[in-house]
FIPA-583876 format. One record per residue (C-alpha): residue number from 1; residue in one letter; x, y, z. Coordinates in Angstrom, 1 decimal. Layout:
N
seq = NUM; type = A; u = X; v = Y; w = Z
...
end
This chain:
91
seq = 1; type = X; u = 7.1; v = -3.0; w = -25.3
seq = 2; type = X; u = 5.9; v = -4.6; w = -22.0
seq = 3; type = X; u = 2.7; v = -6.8; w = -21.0
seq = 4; type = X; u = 1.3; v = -9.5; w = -19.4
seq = 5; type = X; u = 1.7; v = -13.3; w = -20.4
seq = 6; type = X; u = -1.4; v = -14.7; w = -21.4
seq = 7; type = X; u = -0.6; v = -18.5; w = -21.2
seq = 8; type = X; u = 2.6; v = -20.4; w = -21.4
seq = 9; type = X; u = 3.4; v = -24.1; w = -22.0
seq = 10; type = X; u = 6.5; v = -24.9; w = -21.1
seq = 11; type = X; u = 6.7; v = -28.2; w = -22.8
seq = 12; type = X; u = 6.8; v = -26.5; w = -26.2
seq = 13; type = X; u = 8.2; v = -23.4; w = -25.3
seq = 14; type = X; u = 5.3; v = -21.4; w = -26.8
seq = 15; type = X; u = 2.6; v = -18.4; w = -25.1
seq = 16; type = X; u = 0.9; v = -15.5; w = -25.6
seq = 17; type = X; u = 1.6; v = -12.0; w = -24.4
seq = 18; type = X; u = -1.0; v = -9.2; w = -24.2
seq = 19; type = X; u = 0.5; v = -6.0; w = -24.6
seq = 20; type = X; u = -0.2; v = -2.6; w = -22.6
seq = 21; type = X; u = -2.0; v = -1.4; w = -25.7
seq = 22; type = X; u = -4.5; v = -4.6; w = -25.9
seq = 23; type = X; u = -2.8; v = -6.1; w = -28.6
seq = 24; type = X; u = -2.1; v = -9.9; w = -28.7
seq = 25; type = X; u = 1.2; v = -11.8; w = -29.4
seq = 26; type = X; u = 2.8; v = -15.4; w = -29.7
seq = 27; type = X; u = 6.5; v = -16.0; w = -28.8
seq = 28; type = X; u = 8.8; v = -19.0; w = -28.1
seq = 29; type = X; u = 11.5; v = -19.7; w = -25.5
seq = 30; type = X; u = 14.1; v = -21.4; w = -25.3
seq = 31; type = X; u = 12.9; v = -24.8; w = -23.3
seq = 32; type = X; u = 14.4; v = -25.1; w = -20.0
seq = 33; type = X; u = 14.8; v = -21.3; w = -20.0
seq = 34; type = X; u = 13.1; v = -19.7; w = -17.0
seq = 35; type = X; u = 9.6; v = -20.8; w = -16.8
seq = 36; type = X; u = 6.7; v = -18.2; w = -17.4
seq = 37; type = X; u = 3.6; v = -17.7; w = -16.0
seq = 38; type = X; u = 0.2; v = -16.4; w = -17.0
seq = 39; type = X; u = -0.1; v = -12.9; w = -15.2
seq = 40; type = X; u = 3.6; v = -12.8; w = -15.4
seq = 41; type = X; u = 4.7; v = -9.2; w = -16.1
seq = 42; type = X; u = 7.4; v = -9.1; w = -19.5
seq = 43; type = X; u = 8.9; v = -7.2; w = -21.6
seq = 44; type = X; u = 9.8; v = -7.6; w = -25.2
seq = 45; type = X; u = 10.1; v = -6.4; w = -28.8
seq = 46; type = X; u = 7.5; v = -6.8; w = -31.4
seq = 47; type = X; u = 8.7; v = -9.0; w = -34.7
seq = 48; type = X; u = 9.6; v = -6.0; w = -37.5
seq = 49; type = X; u = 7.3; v = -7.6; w = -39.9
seq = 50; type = X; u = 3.9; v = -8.4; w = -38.7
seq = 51; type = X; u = 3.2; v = -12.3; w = -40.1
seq = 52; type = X; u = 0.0; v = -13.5; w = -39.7
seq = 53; type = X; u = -2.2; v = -12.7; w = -36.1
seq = 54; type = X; u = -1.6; v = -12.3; w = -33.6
seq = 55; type = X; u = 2.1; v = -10.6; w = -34.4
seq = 56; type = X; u = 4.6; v = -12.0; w = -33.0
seq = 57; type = X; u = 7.2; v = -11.3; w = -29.7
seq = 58; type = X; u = 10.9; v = -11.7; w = -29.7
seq = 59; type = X; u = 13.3; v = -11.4; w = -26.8
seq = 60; type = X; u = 10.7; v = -11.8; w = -24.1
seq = 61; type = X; u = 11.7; v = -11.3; w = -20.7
seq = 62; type = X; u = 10.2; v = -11.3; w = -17.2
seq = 63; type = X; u = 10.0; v = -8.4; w = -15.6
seq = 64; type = X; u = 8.1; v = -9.3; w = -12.3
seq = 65; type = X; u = 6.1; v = -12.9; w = -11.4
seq = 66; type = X; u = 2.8; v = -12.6; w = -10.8
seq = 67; type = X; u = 3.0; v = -13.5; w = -7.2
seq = 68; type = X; u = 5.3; v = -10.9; w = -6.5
seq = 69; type = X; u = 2.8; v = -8.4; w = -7.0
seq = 70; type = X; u = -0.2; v = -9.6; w = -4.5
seq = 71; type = X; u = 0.2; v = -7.8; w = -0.8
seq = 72; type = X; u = 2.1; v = -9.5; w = 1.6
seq = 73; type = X; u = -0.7; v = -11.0; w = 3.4
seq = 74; type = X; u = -2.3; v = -12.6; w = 0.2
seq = 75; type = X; u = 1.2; v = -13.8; w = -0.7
seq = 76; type = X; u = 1.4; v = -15.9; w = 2.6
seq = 77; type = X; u = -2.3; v = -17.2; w = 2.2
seq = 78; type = X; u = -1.4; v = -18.3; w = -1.2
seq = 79; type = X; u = 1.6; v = -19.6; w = -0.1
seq = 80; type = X; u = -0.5; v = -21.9; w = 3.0
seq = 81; type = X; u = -2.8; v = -22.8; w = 0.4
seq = 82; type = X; u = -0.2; v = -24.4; w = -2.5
seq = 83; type = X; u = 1.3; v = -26.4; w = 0.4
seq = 84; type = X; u = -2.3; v = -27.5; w = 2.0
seq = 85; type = X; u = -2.7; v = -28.8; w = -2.5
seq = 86; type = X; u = 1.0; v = -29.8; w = -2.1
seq = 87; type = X; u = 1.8; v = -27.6; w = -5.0
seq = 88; type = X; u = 5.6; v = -26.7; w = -5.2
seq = 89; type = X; u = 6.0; v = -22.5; w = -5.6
seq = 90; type = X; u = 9.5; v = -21.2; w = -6.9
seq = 91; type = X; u = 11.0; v = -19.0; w = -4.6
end
């Protein structure tokens, strides 16, 4: 399956993923694995046995950041603003 994170806190490793479909998910990573973030495009499997709600995700992985799917020119405005809020991007 494939969505979009929801939120992500990488201190405890745990989010929420909304799938294509609408449906909502929690999931865990592995802390210090490659940080999420909401609007972040992943895939991932649904658990086999639904347990509670929302269901949750296993082996969630990023297909594409959020940033790398704004045009060019946004990407460099967003890019001059984190640095005028002295906010470190990845990348």
């Amino acid at each position: 399956m494939q969505g979009y994170v929801l939120v992500f806190r990488p201190s405890t490793g745990n989010g929420m993923i909304e799938s294509e479909h609408g449906e909502t998910f929690r999931f865990t990573a592995p802390i210090g694995d490659t940080p999420l973030h909401a609007g972040d495009r992943v895939s991932f499997e649904a658990a086999a046995h639904p347990t509670g709600s929302p269901r949750m995700a296993n082996a969630v992985s990023m297909l594409s950041a959020w940033a790398d799917r704004l045009p060019p020119a946004e990407r460099t405005s967003l890019a001059a603003m984190c640095d005028d809020l002295q906010i470190q991007t990845a990348g």
